[in-house]
C-alpha positions as CSV (number, residue, x, y, z in Angstrom):
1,X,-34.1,50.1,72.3
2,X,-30.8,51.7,71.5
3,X,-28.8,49.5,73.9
4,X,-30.8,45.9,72.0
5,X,-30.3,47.4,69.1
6,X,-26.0,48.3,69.6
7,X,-25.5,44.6,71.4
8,X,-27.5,42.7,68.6
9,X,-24.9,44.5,66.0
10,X,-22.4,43.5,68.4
11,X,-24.1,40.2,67.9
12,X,-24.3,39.8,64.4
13,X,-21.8,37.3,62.8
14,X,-19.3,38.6,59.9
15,X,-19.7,37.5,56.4
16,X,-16.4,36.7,55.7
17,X,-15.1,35.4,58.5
18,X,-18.4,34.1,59.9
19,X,-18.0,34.9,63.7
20,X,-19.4,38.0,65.7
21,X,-17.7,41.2,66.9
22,X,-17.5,40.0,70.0
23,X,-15.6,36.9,69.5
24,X,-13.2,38.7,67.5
25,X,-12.4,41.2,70.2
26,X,-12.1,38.1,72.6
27,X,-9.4,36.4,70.4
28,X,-7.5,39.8,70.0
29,X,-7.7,39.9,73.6
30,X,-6.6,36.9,73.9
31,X,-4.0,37.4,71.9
32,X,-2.5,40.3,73.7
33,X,-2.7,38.6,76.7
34,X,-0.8,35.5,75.1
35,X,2.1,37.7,73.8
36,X,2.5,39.9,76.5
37,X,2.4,42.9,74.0
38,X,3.4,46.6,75.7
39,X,1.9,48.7,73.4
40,X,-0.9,47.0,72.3
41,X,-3.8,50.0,72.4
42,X,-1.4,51.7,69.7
43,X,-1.3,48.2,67.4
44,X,-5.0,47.1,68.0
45,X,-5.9,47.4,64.7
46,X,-2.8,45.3,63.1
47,X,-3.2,42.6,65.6
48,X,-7.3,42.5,65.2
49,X,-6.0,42.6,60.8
50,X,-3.5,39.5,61.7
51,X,-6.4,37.4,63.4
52,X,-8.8,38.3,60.7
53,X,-6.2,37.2,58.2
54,X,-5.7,33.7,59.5
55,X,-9.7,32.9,59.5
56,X,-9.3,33.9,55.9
57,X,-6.3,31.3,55.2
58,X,-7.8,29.2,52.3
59,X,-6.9,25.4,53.7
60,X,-4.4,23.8,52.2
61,X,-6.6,20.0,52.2
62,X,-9.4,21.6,49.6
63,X,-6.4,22.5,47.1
64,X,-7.0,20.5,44.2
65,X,-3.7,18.6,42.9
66,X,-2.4,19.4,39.8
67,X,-4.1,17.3,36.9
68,X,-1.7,14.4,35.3
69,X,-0.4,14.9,31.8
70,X,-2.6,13.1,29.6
71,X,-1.1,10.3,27.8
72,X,-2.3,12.3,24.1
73,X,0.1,14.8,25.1
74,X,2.8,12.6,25.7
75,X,2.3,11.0,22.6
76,X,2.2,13.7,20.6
77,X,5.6,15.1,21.9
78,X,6.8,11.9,21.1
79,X,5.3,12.0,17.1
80,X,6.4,15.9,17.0
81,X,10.4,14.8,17.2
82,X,9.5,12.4,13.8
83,X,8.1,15.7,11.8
84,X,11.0,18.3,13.7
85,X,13.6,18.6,10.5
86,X,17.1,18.6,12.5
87,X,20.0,20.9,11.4
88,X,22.4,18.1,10.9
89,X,19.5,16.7,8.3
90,X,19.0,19.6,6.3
91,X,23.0,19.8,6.4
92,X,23.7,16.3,5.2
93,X,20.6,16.3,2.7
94,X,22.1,19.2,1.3
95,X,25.5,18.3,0.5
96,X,24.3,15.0,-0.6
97,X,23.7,14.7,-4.7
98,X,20.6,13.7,-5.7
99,X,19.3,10.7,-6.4
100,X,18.9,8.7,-9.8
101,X,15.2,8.1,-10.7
102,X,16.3,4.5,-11.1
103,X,17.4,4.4,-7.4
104,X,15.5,2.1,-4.7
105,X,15.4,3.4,-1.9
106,X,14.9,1.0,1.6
107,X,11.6,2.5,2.7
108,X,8.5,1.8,1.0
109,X,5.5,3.9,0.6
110,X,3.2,2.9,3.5
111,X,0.7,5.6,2.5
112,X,0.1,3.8,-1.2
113,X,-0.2,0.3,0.7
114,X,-2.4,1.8,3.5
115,X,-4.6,2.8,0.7
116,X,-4.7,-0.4,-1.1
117,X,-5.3,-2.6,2.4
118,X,-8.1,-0.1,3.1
119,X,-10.0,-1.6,-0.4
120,X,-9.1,-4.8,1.1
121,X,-10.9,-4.3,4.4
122,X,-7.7,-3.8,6.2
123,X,-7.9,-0.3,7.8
124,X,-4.6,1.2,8.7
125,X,-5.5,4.6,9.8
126,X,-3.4,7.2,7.5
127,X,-2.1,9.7,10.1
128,X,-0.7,6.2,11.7
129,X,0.4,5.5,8.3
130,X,2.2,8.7,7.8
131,X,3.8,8.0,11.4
132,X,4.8,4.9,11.1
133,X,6.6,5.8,7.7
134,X,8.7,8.7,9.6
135,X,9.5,6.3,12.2
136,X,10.6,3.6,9.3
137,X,12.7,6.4,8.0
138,X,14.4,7.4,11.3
139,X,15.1,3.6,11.3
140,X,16.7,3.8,8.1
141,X,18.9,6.5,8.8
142,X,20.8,5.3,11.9
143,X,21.4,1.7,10.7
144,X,23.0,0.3,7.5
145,X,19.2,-0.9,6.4
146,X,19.5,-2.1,2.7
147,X,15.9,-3.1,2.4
148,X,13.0,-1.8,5.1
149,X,9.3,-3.2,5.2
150,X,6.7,-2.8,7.4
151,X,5.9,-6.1,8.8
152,X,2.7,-5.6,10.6
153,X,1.2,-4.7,14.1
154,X,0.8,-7.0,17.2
155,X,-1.8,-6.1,19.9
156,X,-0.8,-6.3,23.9
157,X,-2.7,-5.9,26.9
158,X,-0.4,-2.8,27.8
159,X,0.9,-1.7,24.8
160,X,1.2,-2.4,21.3
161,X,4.3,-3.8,19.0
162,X,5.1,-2.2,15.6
163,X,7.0,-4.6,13.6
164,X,9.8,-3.4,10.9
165,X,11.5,-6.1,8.8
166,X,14.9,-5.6,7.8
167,X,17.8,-6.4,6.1
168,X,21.1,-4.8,7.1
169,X,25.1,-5.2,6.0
170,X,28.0,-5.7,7.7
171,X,25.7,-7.2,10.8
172,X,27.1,-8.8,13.0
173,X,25.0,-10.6,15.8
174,X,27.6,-10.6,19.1
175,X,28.5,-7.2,17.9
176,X,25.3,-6.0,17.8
177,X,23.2,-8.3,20.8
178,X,26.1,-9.3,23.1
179,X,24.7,-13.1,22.5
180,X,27.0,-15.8,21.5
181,X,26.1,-19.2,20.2
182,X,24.5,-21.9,22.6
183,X,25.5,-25.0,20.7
184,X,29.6,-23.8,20.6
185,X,28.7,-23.2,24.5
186,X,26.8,-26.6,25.0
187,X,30.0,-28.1,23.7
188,X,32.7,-26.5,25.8
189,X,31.0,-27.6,28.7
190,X,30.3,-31.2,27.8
191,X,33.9,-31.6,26.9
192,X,34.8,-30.1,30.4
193,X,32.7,-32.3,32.2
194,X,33.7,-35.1,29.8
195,X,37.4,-34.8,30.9
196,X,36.3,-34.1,34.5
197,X,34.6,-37.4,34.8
198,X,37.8,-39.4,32.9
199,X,40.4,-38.1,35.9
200,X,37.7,-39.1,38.3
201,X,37.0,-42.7,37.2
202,X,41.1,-42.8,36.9
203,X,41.2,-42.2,40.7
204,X,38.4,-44.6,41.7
205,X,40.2,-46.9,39.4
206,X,43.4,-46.7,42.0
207,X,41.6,-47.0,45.2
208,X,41.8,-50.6,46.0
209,X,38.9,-50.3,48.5
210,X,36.3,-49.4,46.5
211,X,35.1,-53.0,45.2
212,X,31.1,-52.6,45.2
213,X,30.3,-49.1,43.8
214,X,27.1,-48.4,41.8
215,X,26.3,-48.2,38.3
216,X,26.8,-44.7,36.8
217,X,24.2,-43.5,34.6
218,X,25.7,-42.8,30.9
219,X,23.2,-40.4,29.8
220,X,24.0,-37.9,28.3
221,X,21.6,-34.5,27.7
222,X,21.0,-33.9,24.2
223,X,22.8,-31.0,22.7
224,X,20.5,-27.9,21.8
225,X,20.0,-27.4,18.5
226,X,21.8,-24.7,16.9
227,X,20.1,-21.6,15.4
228,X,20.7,-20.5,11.8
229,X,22.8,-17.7,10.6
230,X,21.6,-14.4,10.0
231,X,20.0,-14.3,5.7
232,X,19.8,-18.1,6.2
233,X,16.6,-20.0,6.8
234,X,14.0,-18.5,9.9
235,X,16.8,-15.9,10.2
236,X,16.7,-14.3,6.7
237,X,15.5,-11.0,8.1
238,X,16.3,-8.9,11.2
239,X,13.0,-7.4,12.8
240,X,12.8,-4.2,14.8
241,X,9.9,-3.4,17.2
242,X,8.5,-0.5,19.3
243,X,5.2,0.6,20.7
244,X,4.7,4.1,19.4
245,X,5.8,6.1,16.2
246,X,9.0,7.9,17.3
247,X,9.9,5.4,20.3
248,X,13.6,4.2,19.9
249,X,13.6,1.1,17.8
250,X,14.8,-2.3,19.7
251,X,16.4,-5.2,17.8
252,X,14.7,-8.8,18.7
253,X,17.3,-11.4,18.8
254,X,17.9,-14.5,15.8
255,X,15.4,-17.2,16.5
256,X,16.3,-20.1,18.0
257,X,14.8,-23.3,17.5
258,X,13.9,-24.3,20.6
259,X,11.6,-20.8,21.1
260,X,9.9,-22.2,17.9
261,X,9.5,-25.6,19.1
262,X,8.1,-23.8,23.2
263,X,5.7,-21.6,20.7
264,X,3.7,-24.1,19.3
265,X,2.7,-25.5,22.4
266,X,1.8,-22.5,24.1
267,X,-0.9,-20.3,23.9
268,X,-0.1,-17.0,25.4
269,X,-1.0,-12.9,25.6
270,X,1.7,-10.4,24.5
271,X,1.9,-7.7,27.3
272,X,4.1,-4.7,25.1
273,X,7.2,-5.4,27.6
274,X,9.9,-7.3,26.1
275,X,11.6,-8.5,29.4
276,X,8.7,-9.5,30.4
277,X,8.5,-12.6,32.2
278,X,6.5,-15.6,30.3
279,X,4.9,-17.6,32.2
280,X,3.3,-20.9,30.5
281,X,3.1,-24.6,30.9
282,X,5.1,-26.2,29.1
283,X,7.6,-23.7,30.4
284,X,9.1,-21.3,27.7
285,X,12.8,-20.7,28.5
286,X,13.5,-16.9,27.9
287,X,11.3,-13.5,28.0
288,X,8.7,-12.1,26.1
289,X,11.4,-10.6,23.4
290,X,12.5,-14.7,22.4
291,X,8.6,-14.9,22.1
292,X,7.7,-12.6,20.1
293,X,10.5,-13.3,17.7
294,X,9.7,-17.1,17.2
295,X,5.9,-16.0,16.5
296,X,7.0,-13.5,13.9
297,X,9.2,-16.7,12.6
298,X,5.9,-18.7,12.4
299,X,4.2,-16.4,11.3
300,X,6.3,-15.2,8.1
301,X,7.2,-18.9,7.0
302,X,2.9,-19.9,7.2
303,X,1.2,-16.3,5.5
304,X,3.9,-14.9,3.2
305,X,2.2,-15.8,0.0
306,X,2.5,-14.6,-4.1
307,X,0.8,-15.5,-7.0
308,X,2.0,-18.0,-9.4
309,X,5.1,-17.0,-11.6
310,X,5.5,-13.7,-9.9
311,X,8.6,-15.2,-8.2
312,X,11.1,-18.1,-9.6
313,X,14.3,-20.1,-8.7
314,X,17.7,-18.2,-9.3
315,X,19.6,-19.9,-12.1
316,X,22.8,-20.4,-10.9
317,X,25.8,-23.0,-12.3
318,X,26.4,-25.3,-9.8
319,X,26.6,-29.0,-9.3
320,X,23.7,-31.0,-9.4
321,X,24.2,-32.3,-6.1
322,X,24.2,-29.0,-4.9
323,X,20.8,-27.9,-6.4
324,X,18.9,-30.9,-5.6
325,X,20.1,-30.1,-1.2
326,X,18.8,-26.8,-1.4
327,X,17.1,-25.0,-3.9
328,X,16.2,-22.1,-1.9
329,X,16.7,-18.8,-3.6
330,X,14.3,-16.8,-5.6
331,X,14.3,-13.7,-7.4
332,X,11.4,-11.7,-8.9
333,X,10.4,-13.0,-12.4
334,X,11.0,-10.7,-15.3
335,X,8.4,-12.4,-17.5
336,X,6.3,-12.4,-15.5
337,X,2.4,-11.6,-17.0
338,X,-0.1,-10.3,-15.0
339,X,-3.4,-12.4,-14.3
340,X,-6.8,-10.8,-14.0
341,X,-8.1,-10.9,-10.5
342,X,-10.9,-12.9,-11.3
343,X,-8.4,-15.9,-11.6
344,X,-6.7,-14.9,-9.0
345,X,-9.2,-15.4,-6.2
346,X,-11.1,-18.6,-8.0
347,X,-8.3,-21.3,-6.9
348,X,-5.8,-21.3,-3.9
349,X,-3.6,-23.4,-6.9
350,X,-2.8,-19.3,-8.0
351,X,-1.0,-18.8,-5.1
352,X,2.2,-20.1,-3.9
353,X,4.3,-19.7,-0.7
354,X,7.3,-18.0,-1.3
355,X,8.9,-18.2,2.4
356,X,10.8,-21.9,3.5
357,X,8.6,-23.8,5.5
358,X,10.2,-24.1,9.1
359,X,10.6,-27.6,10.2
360,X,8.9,-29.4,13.7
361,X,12.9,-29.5,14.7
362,X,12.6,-25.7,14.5
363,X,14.9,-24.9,11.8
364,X,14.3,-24.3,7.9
365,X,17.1,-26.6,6.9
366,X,17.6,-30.3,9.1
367,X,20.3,-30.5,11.2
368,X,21.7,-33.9,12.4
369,X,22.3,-34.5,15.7
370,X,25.0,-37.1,15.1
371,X,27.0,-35.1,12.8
372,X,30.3,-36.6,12.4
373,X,32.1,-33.1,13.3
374,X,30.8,-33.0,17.1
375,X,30.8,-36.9,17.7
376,X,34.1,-38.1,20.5
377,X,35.9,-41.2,19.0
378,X,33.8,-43.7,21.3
379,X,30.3,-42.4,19.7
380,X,32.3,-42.8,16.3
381,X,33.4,-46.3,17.1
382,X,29.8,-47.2,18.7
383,X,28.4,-46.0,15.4
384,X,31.2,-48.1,13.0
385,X,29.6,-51.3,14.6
386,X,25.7,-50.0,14.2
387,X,25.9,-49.2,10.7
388,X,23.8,-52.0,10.0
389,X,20.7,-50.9,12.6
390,X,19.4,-47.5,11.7
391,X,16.4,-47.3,14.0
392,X,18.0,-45.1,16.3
393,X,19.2,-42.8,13.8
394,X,17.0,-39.8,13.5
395,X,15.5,-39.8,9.9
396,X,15.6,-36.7,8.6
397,X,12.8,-33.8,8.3
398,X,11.6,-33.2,4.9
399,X,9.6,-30.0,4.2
400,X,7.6,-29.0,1.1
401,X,9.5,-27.0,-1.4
402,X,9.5,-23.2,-2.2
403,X,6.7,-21.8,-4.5
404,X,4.7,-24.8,-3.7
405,X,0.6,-24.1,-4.3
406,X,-2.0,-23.0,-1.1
407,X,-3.7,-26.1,-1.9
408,X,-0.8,-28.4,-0.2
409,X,-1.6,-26.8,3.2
410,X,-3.2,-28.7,5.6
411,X,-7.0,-28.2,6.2
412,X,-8.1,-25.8,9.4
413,X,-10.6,-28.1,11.6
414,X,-12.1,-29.3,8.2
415,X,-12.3,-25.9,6.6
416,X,-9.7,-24.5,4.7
417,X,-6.4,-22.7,5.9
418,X,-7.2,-19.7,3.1
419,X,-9.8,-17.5,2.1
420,X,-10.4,-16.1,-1.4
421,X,-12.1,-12.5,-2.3
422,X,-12.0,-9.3,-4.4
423,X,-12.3,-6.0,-3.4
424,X,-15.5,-5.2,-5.7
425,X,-17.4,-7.4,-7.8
426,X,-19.2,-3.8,-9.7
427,X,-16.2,-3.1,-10.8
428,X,-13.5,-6.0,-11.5
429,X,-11.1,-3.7,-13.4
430,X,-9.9,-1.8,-10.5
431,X,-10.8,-4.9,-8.0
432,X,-7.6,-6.3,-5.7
433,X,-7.4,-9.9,-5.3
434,X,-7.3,-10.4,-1.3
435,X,-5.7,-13.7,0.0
436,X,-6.8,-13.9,4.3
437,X,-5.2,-16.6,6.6
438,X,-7.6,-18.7,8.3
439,X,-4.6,-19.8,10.4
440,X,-3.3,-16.3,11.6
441,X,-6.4,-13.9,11.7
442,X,-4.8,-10.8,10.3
443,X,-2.4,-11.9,7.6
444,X,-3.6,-10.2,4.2
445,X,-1.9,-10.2,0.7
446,X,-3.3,-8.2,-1.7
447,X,-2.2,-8.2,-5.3
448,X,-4.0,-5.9,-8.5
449,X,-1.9,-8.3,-10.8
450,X,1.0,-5.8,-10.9
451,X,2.0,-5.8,-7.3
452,X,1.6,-7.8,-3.8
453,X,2.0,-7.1,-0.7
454,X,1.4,-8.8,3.1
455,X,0.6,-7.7,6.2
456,X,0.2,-8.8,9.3
């Protein structure tokens, strides 16, 4: 019984290591025989330890990888750096003198508007309103910004766009972008290929031999129509974009009109990458950056709306002539007295458009493709003897005036472009007259009679 009993303990499998004693002696035995070891009766125990120790070894294919950083905690280091006071702030705030009460400053007070677009249905979170303000300001402090407004928020499929409207001094846009004009290049290299093609026909002309050649076409490409200045036209304002609060601001380029012109025929997703490849029929010539910019030009010239007398035309003394080609600058009226809300949101005739309408050529103001400045003599003297016929002159675009009423607009599939609403009808004295696009889901004015604002 004694002899069962010892060889069924010698039987018995560990706990640990989940083999018996007697395959454990058998690999230490095996071991020793392997390694040849001299004294191995005096290091039995260390080399039965060793064997022991590598059954124990924890496999390195059930270690669990280390967990990703979640994107909250990326974000939130990103927002800390917008509420982190830097020492060269505190310094320069310091020796700085303090503001008159009369001073305006560049940023606005996004909280106070969030509030008011919240009565108006439009919720703007307020911790992403207080972010978004610190990121306005960091904006503000490393660019000459004379005037800041938040524009609005564009949704992607990756990421989002934050929008900041702008206007800066001392900008200047090849400076700044690295771009230079397309027309002034358009022009360099027709005149190039102009004088290329004389000294070729004045060789051909030599050659005695060639009597039968074929007719040469005498088209010519159309030159691209030139963009407007920056503070002129769909260029007023410069817009900054980014995808979180605290992510370095990017400049979009000025708008050209032929991105206006690809825009309107296009209907197309915004990804949240600016060099982002667009990829539409008809084809759009440039990334997602040119894109975006001539949507926010659309945009602005169709939804930027005020009520009645709030704004009017700048008196100014100069020639007649002169005020009847462009009468395009308004100011804030002084005089101006504040309508109750219930007439505010009875007629769209209360309302008027305040931004210049942007023209199918793609520019606010008409530019004429046979101006005299860019014509060679030949097109001059070609047009000296077709003074008379004027059908293939292009007649110019006409747009509607400034501060013209919301009932001009055209009508949206039979319904109107516009809809009309206060904030509470149980209480109208502290109700906000809400003006929504029909056009562009998303664009809201609000105005108590006092103040407007938009948003996109």
């Amino acid at each position: 019984m004694e002899c069962l009993s010892a060889s069924a303990t010698w039987r018995v499998p560990g706990w640990l290591i989940q083999e018996t004693w007697y395959e454990h002696v058998a690999q230490v035995l095996t071991r020793i025989l392997e390694e040849y070891t001299p004294d191995a009766a005096d290091i039995f125990e260390t080399l039965s330890s060793d064997v022991k120790r590598e059954k124990l070894a924890w496999p390195l294919q059930s270690l669990r990888d280390e967990p990703p950083c979640p994107v909250g905690l990326e974000q939130a280091k990103v927002h800390c750096r917008l509420f982190s006071k830097q020492e060269e702030d505190v310094e320069s705030a310091e020796d700085l003198p303090p503001l008159p009460e009369t001073t305006e400053l560049p940023l606005p007070n996004l909280l106070e508007i969030a509030n008011y677009f919240e009565q108006a249905g439009v919720m703007l979170d307020k911790n992403e309103a207080l972010r978004i303000m610190m990121a306005l300001k960091e904006l503000t402090q490393h660019h000459p910004v004379e005037h800041c407004r938040f524009w609005g928020k564009i949704f992607g499929t990756n990421s989002n766009y934050l929008v900041a409207e702008v206007e800066m001094t001392d900008w200047d846009e090849e400076r700044e972008l690295g771009t230079s004009d397309i027309y002034a290049e358009a022009m360099m290299e027709m005149t190039k290929k102009d004088g290329i093609a004389e000294e070729n026909g004045k060789e051909e002309a030599d050659e005695e031999d060639k009597n039968d050649e074929l007719p040469k076409s005498k088209y010519k490409a159309p030159l691209p129509i030139p963009k407007e200045p920056y503070q002129t036209g769909a260029n007023k304002y410069l817009y900054f974009v980014c995808s979180e609060p605290g992510q370095p601001w990017k400049l979009l380029p000025l708008v050209r009109p032929s991105d206006i012109v690809s825009a309107r025929l296009i209907k197309k997703l915004f990804t949240g990458q600016l060099n982002a490849p667009v990829q539409s029929f008809p084809p759009f010539s440039g990334s997602e950056m040119y894109l975006l910019r001539a949507q926010i030009a659309r945009i602005s010239a169709a939804t930027q709306v005020s009520p009645l007398g709030f704004y009017q035309f700048e008196e100014e003394e100069e020639d007649e002539e002169d005020e009847e080609e462009e009468q395009n600058e308004i100011v804030e009226n002084p005089d101006f007295e504040e309508p109750k809300v219930g007439e505010m949101v009875d007629s769209l005739s209360t309302w008027v458009h305040h931004t210049r309408y942007i023209l199918p050529q793609g520019r606010c103001s008409w530019w004429n493709p046979l101006n005299q400045d860019d014509m060679s003599e030949e097109e001059e003297e070609k047009e000296d003897e077709d003074e008379e016929d004027l059908s293939n002159h292009p007649q110019p675009q006409v747009a509607l005036p400034l501060l013209t009423p919301l009932t001009e607009d055209a009508e949206l599939n039979g319904h109107s472009p516009w809809t009309l609403q206060a904030t509470s009808s149980l209480l109208p004295q502290f109700a906000l007259a809400v003006v929504k696009s029909n056009l562009w889901p998303g664009a809201y004015t609000f105005s108590n009679g006092r103040m407007k604002k938009s948003c996109c």
